[in-house]
C-alpha positions as CSV (number, residue, x, y, z in Angstrom):
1,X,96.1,77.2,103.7
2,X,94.1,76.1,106.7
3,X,95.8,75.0,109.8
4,X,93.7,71.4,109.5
5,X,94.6,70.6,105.3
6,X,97.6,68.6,106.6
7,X,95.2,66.6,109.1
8,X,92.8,66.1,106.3
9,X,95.7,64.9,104.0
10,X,96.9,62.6,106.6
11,X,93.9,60.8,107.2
12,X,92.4,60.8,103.4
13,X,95.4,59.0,102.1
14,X,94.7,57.0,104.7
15,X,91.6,55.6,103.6
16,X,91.5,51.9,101.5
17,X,88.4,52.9,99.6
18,X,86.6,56.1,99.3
19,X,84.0,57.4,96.4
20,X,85.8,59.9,94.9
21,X,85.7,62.1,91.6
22,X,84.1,59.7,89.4
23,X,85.8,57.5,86.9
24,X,86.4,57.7,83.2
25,X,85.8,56.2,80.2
26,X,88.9,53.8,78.4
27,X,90.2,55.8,75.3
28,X,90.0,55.1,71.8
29,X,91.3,56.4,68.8
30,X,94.6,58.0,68.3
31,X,93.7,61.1,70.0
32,X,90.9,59.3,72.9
33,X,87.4,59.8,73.5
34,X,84.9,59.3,76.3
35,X,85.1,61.4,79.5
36,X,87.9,63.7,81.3
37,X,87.1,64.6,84.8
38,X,89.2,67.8,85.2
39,X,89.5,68.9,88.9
40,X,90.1,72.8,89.8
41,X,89.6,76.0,92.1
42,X,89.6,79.1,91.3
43,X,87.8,82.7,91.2
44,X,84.5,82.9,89.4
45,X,86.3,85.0,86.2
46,X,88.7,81.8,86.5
47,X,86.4,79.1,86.3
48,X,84.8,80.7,83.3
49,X,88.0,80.7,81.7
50,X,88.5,77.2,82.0
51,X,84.9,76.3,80.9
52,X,85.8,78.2,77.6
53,X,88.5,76.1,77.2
54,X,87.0,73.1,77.8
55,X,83.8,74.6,74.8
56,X,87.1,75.3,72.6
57,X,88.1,72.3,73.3
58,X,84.8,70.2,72.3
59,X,84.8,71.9,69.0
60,X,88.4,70.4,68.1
61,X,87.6,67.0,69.6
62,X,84.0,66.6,69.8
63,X,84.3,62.8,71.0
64,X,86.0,64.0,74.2
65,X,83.8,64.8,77.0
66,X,85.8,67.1,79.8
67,X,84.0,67.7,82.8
68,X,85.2,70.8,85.3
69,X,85.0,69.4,89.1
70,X,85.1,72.6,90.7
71,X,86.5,72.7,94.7
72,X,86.1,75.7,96.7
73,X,89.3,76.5,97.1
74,X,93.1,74.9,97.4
75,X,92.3,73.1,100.8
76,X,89.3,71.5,99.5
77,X,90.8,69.9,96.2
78,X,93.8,68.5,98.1
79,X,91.4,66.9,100.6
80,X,89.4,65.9,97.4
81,X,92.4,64.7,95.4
82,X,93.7,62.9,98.8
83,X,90.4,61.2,99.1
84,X,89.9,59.8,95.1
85,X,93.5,58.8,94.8
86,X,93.0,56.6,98.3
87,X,89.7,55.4,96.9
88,X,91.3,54.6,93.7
89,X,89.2,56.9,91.8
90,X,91.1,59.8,91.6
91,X,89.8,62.8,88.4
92,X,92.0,62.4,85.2
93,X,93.6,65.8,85.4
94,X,94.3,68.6,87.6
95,X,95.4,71.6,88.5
96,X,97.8,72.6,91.4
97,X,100.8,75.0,92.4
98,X,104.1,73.4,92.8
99,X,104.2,73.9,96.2
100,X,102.0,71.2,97.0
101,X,102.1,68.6,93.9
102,X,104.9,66.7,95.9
103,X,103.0,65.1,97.8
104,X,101.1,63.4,95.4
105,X,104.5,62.6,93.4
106,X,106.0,60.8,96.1
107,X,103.5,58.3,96.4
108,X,103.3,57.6,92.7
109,X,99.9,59.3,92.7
110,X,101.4,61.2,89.4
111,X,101.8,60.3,85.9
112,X,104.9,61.2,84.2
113,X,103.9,63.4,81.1
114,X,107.7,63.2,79.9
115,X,107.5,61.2,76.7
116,X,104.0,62.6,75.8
117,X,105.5,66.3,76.4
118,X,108.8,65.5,74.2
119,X,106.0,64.7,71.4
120,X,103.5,67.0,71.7
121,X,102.3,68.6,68.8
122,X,100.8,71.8,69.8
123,X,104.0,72.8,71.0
124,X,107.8,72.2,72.3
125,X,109.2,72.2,75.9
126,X,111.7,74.8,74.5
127,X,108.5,77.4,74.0
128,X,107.9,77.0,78.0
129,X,109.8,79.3,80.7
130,X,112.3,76.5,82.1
131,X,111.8,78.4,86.0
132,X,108.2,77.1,85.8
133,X,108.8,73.7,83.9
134,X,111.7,72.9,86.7
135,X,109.3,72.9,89.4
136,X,107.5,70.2,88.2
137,X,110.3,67.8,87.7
138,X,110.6,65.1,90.2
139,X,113.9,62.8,90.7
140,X,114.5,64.6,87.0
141,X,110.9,63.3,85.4
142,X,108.7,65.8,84.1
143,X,105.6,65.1,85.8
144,X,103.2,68.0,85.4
145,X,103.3,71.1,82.3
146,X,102.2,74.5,84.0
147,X,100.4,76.6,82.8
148,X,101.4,79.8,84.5
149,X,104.5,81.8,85.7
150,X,103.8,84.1,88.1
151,X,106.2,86.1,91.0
152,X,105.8,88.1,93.9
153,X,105.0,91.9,92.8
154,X,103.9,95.1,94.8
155,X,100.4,96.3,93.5
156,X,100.2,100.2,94.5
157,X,97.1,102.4,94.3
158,X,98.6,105.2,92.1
159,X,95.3,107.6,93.0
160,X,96.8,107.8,96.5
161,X,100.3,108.0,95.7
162,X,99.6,111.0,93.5
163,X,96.8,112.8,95.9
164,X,99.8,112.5,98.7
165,X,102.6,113.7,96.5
166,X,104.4,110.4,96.9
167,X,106.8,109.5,94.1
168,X,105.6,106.3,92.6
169,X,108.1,103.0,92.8
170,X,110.2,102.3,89.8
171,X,112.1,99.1,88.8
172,X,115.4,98.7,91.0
173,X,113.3,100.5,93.9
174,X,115.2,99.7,97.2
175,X,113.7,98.6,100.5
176,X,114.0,101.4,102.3
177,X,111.9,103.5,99.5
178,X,109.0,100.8,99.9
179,X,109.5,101.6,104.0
180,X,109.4,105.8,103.3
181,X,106.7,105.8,101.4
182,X,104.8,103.2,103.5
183,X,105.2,105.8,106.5
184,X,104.2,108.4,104.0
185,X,101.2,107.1,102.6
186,X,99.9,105.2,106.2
187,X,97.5,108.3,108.0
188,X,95.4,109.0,110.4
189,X,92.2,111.0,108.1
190,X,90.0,111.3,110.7
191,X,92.3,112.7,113.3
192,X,90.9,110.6,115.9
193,X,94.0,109.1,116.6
194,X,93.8,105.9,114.9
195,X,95.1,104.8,111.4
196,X,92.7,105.0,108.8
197,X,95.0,104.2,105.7
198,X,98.4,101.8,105.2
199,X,101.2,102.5,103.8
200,X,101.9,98.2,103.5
201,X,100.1,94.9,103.2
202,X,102.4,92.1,103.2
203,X,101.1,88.5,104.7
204,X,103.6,86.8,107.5
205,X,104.9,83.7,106.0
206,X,107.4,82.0,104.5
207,X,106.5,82.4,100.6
208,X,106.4,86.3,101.4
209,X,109.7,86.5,103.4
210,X,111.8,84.7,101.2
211,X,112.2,86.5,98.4
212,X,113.7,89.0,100.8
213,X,115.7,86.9,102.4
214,X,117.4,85.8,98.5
215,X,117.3,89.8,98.2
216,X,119.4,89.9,100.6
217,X,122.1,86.8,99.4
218,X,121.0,84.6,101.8
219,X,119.5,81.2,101.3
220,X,116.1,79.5,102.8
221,X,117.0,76.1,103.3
222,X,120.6,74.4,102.7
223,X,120.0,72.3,99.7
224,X,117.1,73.0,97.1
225,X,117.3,70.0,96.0
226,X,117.6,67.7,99.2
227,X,116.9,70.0,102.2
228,X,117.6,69.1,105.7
229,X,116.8,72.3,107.6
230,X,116.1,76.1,107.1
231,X,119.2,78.3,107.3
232,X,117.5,81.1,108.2
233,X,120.0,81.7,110.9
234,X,122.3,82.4,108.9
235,X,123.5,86.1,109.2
236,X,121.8,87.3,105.6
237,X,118.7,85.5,106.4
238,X,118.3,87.2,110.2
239,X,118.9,91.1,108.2
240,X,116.3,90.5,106.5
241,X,113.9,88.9,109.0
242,X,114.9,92.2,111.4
243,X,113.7,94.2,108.4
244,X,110.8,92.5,107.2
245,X,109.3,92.4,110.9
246,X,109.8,95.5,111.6
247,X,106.8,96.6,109.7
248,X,104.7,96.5,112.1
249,X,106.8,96.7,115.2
250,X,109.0,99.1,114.1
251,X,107.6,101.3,111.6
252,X,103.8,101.0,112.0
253,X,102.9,100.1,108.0
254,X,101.1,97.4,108.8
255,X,97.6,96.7,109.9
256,X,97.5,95.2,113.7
257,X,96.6,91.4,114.2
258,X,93.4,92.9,115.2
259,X,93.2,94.9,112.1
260,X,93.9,91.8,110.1
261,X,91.3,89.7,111.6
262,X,88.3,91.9,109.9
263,X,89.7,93.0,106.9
264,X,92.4,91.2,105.2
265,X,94.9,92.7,103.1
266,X,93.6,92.0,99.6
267,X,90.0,93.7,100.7
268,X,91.8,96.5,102.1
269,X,93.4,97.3,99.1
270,X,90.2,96.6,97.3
271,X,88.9,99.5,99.8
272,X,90.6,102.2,99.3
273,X,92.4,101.9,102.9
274,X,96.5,100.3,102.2
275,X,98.4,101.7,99.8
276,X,100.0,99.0,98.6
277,X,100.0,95.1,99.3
278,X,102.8,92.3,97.8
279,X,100.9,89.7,96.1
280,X,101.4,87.6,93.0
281,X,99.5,87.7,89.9
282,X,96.3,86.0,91.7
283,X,95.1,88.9,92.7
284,X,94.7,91.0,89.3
285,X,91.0,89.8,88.5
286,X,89.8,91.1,91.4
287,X,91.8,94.1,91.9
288,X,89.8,94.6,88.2
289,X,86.8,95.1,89.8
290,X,88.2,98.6,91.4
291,X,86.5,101.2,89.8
292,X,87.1,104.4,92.8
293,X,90.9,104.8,91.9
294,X,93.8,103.7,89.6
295,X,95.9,101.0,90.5
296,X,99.3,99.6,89.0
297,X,102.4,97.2,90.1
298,X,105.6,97.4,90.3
299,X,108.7,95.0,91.0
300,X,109.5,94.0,94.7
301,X,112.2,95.9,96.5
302,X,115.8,95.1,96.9
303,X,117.8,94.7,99.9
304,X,121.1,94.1,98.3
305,X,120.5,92.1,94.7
306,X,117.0,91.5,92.7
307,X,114.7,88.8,93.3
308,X,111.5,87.3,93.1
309,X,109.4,83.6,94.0
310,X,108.1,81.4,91.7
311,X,104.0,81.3,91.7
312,X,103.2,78.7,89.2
313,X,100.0,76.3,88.8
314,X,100.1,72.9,86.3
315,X,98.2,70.5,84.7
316,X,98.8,67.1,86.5
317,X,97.8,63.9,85.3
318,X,97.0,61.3,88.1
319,X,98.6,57.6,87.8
320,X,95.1,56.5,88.2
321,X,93.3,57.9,85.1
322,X,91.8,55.0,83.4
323,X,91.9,57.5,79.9
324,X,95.1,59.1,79.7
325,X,95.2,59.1,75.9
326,X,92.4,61.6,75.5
327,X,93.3,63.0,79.2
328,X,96.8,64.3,77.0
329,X,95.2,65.3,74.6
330,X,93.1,67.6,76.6
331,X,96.2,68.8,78.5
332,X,97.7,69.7,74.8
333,X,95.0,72.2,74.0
334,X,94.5,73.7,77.2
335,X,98.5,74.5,77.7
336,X,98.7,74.9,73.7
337,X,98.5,78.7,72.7
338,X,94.5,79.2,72.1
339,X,94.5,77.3,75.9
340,X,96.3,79.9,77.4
341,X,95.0,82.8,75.5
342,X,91.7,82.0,76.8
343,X,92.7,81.9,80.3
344,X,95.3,85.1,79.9
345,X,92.0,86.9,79.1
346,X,90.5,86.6,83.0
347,X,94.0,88.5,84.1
348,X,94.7,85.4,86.9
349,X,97.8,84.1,84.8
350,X,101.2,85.0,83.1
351,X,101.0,82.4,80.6
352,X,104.0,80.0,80.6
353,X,104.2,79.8,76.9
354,X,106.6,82.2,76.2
355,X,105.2,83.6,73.0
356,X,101.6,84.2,74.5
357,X,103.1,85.8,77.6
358,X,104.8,88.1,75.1
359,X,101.9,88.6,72.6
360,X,98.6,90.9,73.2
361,X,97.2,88.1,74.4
362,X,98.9,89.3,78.0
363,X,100.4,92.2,77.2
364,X,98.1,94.1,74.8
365,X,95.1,94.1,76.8
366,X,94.1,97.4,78.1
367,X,93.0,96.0,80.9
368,X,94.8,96.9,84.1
369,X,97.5,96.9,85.2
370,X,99.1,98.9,82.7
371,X,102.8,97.5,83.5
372,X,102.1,93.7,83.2
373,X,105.6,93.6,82.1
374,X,106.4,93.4,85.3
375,X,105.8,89.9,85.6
376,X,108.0,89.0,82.4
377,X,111.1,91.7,83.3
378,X,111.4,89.6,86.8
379,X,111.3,85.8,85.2
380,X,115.0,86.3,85.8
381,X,115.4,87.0,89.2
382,X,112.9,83.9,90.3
383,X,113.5,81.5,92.2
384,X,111.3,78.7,94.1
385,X,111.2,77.1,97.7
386,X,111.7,73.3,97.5
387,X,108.8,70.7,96.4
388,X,109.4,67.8,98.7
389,X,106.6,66.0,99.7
390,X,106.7,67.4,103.2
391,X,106.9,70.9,101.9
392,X,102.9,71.5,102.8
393,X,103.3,70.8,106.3
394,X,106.1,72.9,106.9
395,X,104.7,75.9,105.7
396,X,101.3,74.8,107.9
397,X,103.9,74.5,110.7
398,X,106.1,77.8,110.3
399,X,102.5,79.8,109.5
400,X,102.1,80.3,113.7
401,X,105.4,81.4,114.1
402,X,105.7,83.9,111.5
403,X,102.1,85.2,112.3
404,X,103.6,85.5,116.2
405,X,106.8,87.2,114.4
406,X,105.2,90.0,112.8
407,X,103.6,91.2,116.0
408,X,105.6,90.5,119.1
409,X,109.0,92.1,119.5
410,X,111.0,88.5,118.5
411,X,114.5,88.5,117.9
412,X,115.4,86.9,114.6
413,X,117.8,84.6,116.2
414,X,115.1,83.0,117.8
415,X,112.3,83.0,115.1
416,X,114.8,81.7,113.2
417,X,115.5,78.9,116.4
418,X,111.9,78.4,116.2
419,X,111.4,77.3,112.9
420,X,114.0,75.2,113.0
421,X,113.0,73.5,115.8
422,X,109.1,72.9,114.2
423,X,110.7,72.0,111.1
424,X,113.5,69.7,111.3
425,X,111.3,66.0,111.7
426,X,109.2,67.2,108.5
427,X,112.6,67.8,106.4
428,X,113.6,64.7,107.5
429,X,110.7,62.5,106.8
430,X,110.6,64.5,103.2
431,X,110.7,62.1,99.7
């Protein structure tokens, strides 16, 4: 997320009046008509997904008219959301991670979908993962249905793991076996003294070093529910900073800053020049595209116990939809089985219906990666950082500090002093 979103936020909510999305028609008839304004992001493969659904969609209720409001990415459709919902014009439904939906649900910018969802007929809340429908609960309310449940995975380029005689990871890998064959697999090709290939891509942040941290038995923050501070001081939570930031300092697996600053980690990967990288399922469509080698994933390393963090995006409904009736009814279909079918076909999500997350629909495809199980096998282990409504901002302000982390020789103690220090007025001021 750009260091500015939380500016943008800030002053967009601000505003009395702003033109914003466009507004919509009033509903009629039991299941609505007129127009659905539908804001999103997302890759081009993503996008298309969601236009099939909204063609599927027109054939089962012609007299609803859904129109896709596409943003560039995350940081634009806050900014945009931010702006309708001050204007009071906000788009009828959209799409956003967890992570960032409190905001909007602590200003009563939400709809609460729990009477509609206890209804539904295309499906019960029971046939939903709970870890994903949890996140989107506010003071208890079920305010937004995702649509995906995704975790942190390690995605490994098996073509180099077998030309280097390097064993490939299995499921209850530990740490130090990511760390040895990191070293193994990160070379010098050219001999000109300078590393051509990675062993490791991993991005410094908070979402990334958490799970490790859990891995490890500590804990994030001292109350998930009501947070007041980050305990990664706590003895657990330092282990696992010491290990995670030592990387780069310690272990050279890593690309330099420098490095970084040309060619991120996804495109490396992409290239032909990391080994492996730690992303969530987001990255699959384009990872697709890789035609010069074979590519798999496989569950994150332990440090002491199994674990893994939430990635999950939802349907939303905004308080200010003047067409809620066929705004539900869009939502139905589009988290409803053919919904999700459609967009398990672009690779970008693990559908949160459990039995199209265990049908071909997900698993059967032959499309890569092979071991999509994966993502189901480590629903378990999941957990998720909090969704207060300050929760943005404090990953905008402990981005700098974990960037710094990774590449000077910090103490954990004092990362850990750090973050505190940048973090404790946002957890206060949290709803």
């Amino acid at each position: 997320m750009a260091r500015s979103l939380i500016a943008v936020i800030g002053l967009t909510l601000a505003l009395a009046a702003v033109a914003g999305c466009g507004g919509s028609e009033e509903s009629s008839g039991e299941g609505g008509s007129g127009t659905v304004q539908f804001l999103v992001f997302g890759e081009p493969e993503e996008l298309r997904a969601y236009r099939d659904i909204i063609t599927a969609f027109k054939e089962v209720e012609p007299d609803i008219d859904v129109q896709l409001v596409e943003a560039s990415d995350r940081s634009d459709l806050i900014a945009r959301l931010s702006t309708s919902i001050a204007g009071g014009n906000p788009p009828d439904v959209f799409l956003l991670n967890y992570r960032f939906y409190g905001q909007f649900a602590a200003k009563g910018a939400l709809e609460s979908v729990a009477e509609r969802f206890e209804s539904a007929e295309a499906f019960e809340p029971e046939a939903f993962y709970e870890e994903a429908l949890e996140a989107f609960r506010w003071d208890g309310e079920q305010m937004c249905i995702p649509q995906n449940i995704s975790s942190l995975v390690v995605y490994y380029n098996r073509t180099m793991f077998k030309d280097e005689g390097v064993s490939e990871p299995e499921p209850g890998w530990q740490w130090r076996d990511m760390v040895e064959k990191a070293k193994a697999l990160t070379k010098d090709e050219n001999g000109e003294g300078k590393v051509d290939v990675y062993g490791l891509g991993v991005e410094a942040s908070i979402i990334r070093l958490a799970p490790f941290v859990w891995s490890n038995g500590g804990e994030i923050v001292d109350d998930l529910e009501n947070p007041t501070r980050f305990t990664l001081d706590e003895v657990a939570a330092t282990d696992a900073m010491a290990e995670f930031f030592a990387l780069r300092r310690v272990h050279g697996v890593i690309p330099s800053e420098e490095e970084l600053e040309s060619e991120d980690d996804e495109s490396r990967f992409l290239n032909g020049r990391t080994a492996m990288v730690l992303s969530s399922r987001r990255s699959t469509p384009a990872f697709r595209t890789i035609t010069d080698f074979d590519w798999d994933i496989a569950p994150l390393p332990i440090l002491r116990e199994p674990a893994g963090i939430l990635h999950s995006d939802a349907y939303c409904m905004t308080e200010g939809s003047e067409n809620k009736d066929a705004t539900w009814t869009f939502m139905e279909f589009a988290l409803g089985s053919e919904g999700q079918r459609i967009a398990a076909g672009t690779g970008r999500t693990v559908p949160s219906l459990k039995a199209v997350a265990s049908s071909d629909a997900f698993l059967g495809s032959d499309a890569k990666p092979a071991n999509s199980r994966v993502f189901l096998d480590t629903i378990p282990q999941i957990q998720r950082v909090p969704n207060i409504s300050t929760w943005p901002e404090i990953e905008d302000a402990t981005g700098g500090i974990f960037d710094v982390a990774m590449f000077d020789d910090l103490p954990p103690t004092l990362i850990a002093q750090q973050v505190d220090e940048a973090t404790r007025d946002l957890f206060a001021r949290a709803e």
